[in-house]
C-alpha positions as CSV (number, residue, x, y, z in Angstrom):
1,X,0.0,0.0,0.0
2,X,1.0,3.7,-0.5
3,X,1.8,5.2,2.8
4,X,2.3,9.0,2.6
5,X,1.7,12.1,4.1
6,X,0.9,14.9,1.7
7,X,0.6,17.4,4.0
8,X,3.8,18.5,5.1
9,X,5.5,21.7,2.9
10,X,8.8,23.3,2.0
11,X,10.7,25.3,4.6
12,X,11.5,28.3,2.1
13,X,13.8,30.7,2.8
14,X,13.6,33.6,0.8
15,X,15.1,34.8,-1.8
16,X,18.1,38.0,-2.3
17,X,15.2,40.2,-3.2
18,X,12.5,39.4,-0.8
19,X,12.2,41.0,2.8
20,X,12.7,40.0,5.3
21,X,14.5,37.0,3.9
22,X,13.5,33.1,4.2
23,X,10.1,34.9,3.3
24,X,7.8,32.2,3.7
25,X,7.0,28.4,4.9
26,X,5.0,27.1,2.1
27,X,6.0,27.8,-1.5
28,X,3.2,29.0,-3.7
29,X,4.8,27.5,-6.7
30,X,6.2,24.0,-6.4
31,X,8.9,24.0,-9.3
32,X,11.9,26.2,-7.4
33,X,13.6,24.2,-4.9
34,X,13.6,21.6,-1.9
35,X,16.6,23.4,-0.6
36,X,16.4,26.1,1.9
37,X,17.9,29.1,0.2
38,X,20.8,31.0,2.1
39,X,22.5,33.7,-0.3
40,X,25.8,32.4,1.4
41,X,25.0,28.8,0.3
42,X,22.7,29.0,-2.8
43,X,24.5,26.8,-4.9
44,X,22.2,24.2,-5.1
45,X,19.0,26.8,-4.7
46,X,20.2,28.3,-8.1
47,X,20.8,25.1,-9.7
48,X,16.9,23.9,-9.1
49,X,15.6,27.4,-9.8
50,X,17.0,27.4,-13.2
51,X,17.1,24.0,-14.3
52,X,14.1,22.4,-12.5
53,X,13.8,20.0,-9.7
54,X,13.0,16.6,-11.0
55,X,15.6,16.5,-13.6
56,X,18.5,18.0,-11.8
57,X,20.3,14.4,-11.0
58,X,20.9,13.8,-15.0
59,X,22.5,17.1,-15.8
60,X,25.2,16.6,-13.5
61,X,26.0,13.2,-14.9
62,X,26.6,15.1,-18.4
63,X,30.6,16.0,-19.3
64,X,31.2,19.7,-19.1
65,X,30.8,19.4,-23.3
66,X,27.3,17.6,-22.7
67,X,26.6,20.1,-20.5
68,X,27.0,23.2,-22.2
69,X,25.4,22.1,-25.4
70,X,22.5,21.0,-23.6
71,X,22.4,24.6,-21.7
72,X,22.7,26.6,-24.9
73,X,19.4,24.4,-26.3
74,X,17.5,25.4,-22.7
75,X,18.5,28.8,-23.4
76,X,17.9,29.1,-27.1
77,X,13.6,27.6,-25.8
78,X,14.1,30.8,-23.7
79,X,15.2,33.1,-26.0
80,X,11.6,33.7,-27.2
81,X,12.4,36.6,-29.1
82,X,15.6,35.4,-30.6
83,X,17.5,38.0,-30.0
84,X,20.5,36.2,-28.0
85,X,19.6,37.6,-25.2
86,X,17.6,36.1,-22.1
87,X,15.8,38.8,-20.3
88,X,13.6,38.8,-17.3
89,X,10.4,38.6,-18.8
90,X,11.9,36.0,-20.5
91,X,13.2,34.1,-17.4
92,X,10.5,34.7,-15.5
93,X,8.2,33.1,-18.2
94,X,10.6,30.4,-18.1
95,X,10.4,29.6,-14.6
96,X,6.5,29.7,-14.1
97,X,6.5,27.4,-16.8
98,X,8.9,24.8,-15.2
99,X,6.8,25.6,-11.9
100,X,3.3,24.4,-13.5
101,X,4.5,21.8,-15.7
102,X,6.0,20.1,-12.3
103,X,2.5,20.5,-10.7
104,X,1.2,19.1,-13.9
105,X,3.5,15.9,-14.0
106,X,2.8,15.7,-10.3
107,X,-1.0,15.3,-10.3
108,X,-0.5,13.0,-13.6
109,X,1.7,10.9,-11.3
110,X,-0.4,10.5,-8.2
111,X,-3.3,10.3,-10.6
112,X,-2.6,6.8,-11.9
113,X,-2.1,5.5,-8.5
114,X,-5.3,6.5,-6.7
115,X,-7.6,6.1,-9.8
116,X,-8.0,2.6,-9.1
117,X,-11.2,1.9,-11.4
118,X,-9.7,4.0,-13.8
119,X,-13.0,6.3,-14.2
120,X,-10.9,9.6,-14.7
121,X,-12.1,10.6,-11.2
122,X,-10.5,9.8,-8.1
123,X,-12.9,9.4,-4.8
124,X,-12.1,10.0,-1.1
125,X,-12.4,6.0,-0.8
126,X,-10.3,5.2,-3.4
127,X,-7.3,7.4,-1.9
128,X,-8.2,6.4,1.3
129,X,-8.0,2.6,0.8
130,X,-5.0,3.3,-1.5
131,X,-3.0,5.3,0.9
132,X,-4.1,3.6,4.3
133,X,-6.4,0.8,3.3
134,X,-4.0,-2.1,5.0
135,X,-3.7,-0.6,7.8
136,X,-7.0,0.6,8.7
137,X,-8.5,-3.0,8.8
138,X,-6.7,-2.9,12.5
139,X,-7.2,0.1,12.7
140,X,-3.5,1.2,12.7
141,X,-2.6,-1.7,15.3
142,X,0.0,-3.0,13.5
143,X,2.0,0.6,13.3
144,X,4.0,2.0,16.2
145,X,2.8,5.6,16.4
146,X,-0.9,5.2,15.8
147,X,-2.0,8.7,15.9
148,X,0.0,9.9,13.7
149,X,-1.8,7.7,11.1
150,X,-4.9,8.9,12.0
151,X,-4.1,12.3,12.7
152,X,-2.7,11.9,8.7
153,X,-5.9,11.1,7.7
154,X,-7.9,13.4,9.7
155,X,-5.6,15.5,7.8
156,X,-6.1,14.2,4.1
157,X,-9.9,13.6,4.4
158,X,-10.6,17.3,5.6
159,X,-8.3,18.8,2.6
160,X,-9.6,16.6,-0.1
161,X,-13.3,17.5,1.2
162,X,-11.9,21.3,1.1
163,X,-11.0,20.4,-2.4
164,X,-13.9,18.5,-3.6
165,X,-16.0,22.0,-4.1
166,X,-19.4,20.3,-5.7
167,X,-19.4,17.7,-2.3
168,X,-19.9,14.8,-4.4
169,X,-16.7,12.8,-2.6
170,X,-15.3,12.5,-6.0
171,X,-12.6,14.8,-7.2
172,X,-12.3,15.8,-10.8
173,X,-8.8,16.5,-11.8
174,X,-8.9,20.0,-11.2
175,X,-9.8,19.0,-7.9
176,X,-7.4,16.6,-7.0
177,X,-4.8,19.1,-8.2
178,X,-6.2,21.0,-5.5
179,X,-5.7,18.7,-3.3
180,X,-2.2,17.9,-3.8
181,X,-1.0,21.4,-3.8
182,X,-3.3,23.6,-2.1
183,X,-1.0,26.2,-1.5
184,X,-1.7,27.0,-5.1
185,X,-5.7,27.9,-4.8
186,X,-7.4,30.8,-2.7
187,X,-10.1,28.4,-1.5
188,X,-7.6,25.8,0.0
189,X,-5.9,28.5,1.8
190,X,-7.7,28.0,5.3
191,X,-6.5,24.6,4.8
192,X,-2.7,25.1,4.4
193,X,-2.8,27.4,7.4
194,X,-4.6,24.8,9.5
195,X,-2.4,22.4,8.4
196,X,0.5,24.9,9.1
197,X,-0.6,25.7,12.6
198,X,-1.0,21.7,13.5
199,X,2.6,21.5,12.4
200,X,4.2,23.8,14.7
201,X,1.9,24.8,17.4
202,X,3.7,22.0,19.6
203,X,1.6,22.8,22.7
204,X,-2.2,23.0,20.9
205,X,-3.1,26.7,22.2
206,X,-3.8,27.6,19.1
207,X,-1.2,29.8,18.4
208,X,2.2,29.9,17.6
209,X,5.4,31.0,19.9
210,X,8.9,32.2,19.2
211,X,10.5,28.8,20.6
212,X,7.9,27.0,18.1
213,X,8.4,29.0,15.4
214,X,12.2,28.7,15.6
215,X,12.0,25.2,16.0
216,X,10.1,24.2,13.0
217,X,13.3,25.1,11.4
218,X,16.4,24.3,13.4
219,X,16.9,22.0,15.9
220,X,20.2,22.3,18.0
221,X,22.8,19.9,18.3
222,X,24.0,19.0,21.6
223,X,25.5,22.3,22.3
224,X,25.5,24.2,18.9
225,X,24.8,27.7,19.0
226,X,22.1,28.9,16.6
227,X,23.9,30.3,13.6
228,X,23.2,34.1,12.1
229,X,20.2,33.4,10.6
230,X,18.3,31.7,13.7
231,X,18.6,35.4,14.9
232,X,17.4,37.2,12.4
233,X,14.2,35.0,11.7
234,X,14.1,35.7,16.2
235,X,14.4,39.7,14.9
236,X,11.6,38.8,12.0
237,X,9.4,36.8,14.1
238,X,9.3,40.0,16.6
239,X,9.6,42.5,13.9
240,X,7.5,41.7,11.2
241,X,5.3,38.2,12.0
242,X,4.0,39.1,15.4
243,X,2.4,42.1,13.8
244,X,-0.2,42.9,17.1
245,X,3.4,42.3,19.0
246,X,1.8,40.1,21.6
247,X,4.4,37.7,21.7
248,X,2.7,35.2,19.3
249,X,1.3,34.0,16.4
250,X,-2.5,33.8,15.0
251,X,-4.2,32.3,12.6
252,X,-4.1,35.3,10.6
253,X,-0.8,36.4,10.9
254,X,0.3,32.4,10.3
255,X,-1.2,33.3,7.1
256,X,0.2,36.2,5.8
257,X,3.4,34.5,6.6
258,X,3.0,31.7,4.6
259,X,1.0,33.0,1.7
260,X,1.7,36.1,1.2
261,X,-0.2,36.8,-2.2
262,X,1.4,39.9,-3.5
263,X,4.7,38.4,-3.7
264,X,5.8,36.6,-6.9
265,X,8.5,34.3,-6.3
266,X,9.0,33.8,-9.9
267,X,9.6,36.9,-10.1
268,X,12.0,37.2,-7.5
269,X,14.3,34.4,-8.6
270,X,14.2,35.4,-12.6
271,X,15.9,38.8,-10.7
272,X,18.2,36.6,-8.4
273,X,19.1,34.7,-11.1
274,X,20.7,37.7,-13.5
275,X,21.8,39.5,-10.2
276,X,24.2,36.7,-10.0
277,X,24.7,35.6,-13.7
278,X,24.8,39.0,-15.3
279,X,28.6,39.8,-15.3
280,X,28.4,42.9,-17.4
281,X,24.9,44.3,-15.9
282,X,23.3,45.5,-18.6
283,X,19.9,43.1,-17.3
284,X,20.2,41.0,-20.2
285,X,21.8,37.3,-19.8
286,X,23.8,36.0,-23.0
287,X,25.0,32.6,-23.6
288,X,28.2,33.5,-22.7
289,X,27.4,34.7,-19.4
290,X,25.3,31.4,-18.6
291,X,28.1,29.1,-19.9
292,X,30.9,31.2,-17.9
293,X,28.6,29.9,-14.8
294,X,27.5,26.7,-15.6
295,X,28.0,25.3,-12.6
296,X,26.0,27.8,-10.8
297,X,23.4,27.8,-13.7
298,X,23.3,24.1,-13.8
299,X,21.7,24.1,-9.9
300,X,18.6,26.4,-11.0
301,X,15.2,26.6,-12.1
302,X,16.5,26.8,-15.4
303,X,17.1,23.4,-16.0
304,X,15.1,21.7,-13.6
305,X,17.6,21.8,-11.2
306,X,20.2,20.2,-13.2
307,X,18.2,17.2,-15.1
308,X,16.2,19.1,-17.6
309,X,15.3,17.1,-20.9
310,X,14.5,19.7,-23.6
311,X,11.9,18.4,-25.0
312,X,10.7,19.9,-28.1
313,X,7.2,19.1,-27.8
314,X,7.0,20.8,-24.3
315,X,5.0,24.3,-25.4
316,X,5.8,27.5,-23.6
C-alpha cells in the first residue's frame, strides 16, 4: 500500500530580493527548490531554480561538453524573441512554466495511483484505501505511532473534502490538483494554514510561539549555538510576524506568513538569477554569461535543477 503524508510543505527561505529574507514556509509554486535558500550557500537553490527540480540528477551526470550544449538548447527555448539575449520577462516566463509543468506531471503521477477503477475521477475511498487501506483494517494496530496515522488522515480527508468544491466525494482532476497542492488555490488557503498551525503549534493553544516557530526550522545539536540566521528570523518573528506584537502567532498572521499573495517568487528568482549571472549588468543574460557559470546555472530553475530534458514538444 502507498503510505504517505501529503501534508507537510517546504521550509522556504527567501530569496536576495525578498524581505525579510527566508520569506515564507509554504511555496506558492512547487517547481523552485527543496533546498532552503541561504545567499551564502545558494548553490544548489540556483541550480533547481533554473534548471528544475525533478531533472537536476541527469545534468550533472553530463561531461562539461554535454553540458553546455545542452544549456545553450535550454537557453535558445528561452530566447523567445531570438534575440541572443535572455531577459527577465523571459526568465521569469521560463520559470513559471517549469513551476506548472512540475504541478502538472505531479497530479499526472499520483493520478494513476489512486484512480483505481480508472473512471478519470479519483474518490475520497479510493485514496483512502489506497493510501491507508492495510492498515485501517486494524485500525493502525500494526503501526507504532498510531495517531499519527490517523491524525494523517484526519488531515487528508478534511483537505480533499476542502477540495472536492461540488461535495460529491469525488474529485475531478482540477480538484485533485487542489488537493495535492493547495498552496496554489485561494479556496484551499484555510487549509494550508490549519495544516500549518498543526505543524508547529507543539503545545495546541492555538497559536504559535517564538521557541515553536524557531523550532520548525532548526533544531540544535547538543550544544550548537544557533547560527546568524536563527537570529534574524528571532528579529523577523518579533519585527515583522507578530504584527499585534503580543508575543505570538495567529491564525491570521500564520497566514500572511505563509501565503503572502502579493509576492511573486518567480519573479524574485528570474531577478536573483541575473543578479548573480549577469557579469556585465546590462539586465540582459547572453549565452556566454550562462556558460561562464555553468556550474551555478546548472543548480537552477532553469534546468530543472540540473536534469532538464529539452523536449521539443513541451510548449511554452
Amino acid at each position: 500500500m502507498l503510505l504517505r503524508s501529503l501534508g507537510p510543505f517546504f521550509l522556504l527561505v527567501g530569496l536576495a530580493f525578498a524581505v525579510p529574507a527566508k520569506e515564507k514556509r509554504v511555496h506558492r509554486h512547487s517547481d523552485l527548490s527543496d533546498h532552503a535558500h541561504d545567499d551564502a550557500h545558494d548553490f544548489q537553490y540556483d541550480h533547481e531554480a533554473f534548471l528544475g527540480k525533478e531533472e537536476a540528477k541527469t545534468f550533472d551526470q553530463l561531461t562539461p561538453e554535454e553540458s553546455k550544449a545542452k544549456l545553450a538548447k535550454i537557453v535558445d527555448r528561452i530566447d523567445m524573441d531570438k534575440d541572443g539575449f535572455v531577459s527577465h520577462g523571459e526568465l521569469h516566463y521560463w520559470i513559471k512554466h517549469r513551476q506548472r509543468r512540475y504541478i502538472e506531471e505531479n497530479v499526472n503521477k499520483h493520478w494513476k495511483e489512486y484512480d483505481q477503477n480508472s473512471d478519470d475521477k479519483i474518490a475520497w475511498e479510493e485514496y483512502k484505501n489506497t493510501t491507508y487501506g492495510y492498515y485501517m483494517d486494524e485500525e493502525f494496530d500494526d503501526v507504532d505511532d498510531k495517531a499519527t496515522y490517523r491524525a494523517m488522515l484526519i488531515r487528508d480527508e478534511r483537505r480533499f473534502k476542502t477540495a472536492d468544491r461540488d461535495g460529491d466525494g469525488i474529485a475531478t482532476r482540477d480538484e485533485f490538483t487542489a488537493f495535492l497542492h493547495p498552496e496554489e488555490f485561494d479556496h484551499m488557503k484555510g487549509v494550508v494554514v490549519h495544516e500549518t498551525m498543526g505543524d508547529i503549534d507543539k503545545n495546541g493553544d492555538g497559536k504559535v510561539d517564538i521557541d515553536e516557530y524557531i523550532g520548525d526550522m532548526f533544531t540544535p545539536q547538543d550544544g550548537e549555538s544557533e547560527p546568524e540566521w536563527v537570529l534574524t528570523e528571532r528579529k523577523h518573528f518579533r519585527e515583522f510576524r507578530d504584527t499585534n506584537k503580543d508575543g505570538y502567532l495567529d491564525d491570521g498572521e500564520v497566514a500572511h506568513w505563509i501565503l503572502p499573495g502579493e509576492i511573486d517568487h518567480a519573479d524574485n528568482e528570474a531577478k536573483h538569477l541575473i543578479h548573480e549571472t549577469d557579469t556585465n549588468k546590462d539586465n540582459r543574460l547572453s549565452l556566454s554569461e550562462l556558460l561562464d557559470k555553468i556550474d551555478y546555472i546548472k543548480t537552477s530553475t532553469i534546468t530543472d535543477y540540473g536534469g532538464m530534458a529539452v523536449d521539443e514538444h513541451d510548449e511554452l
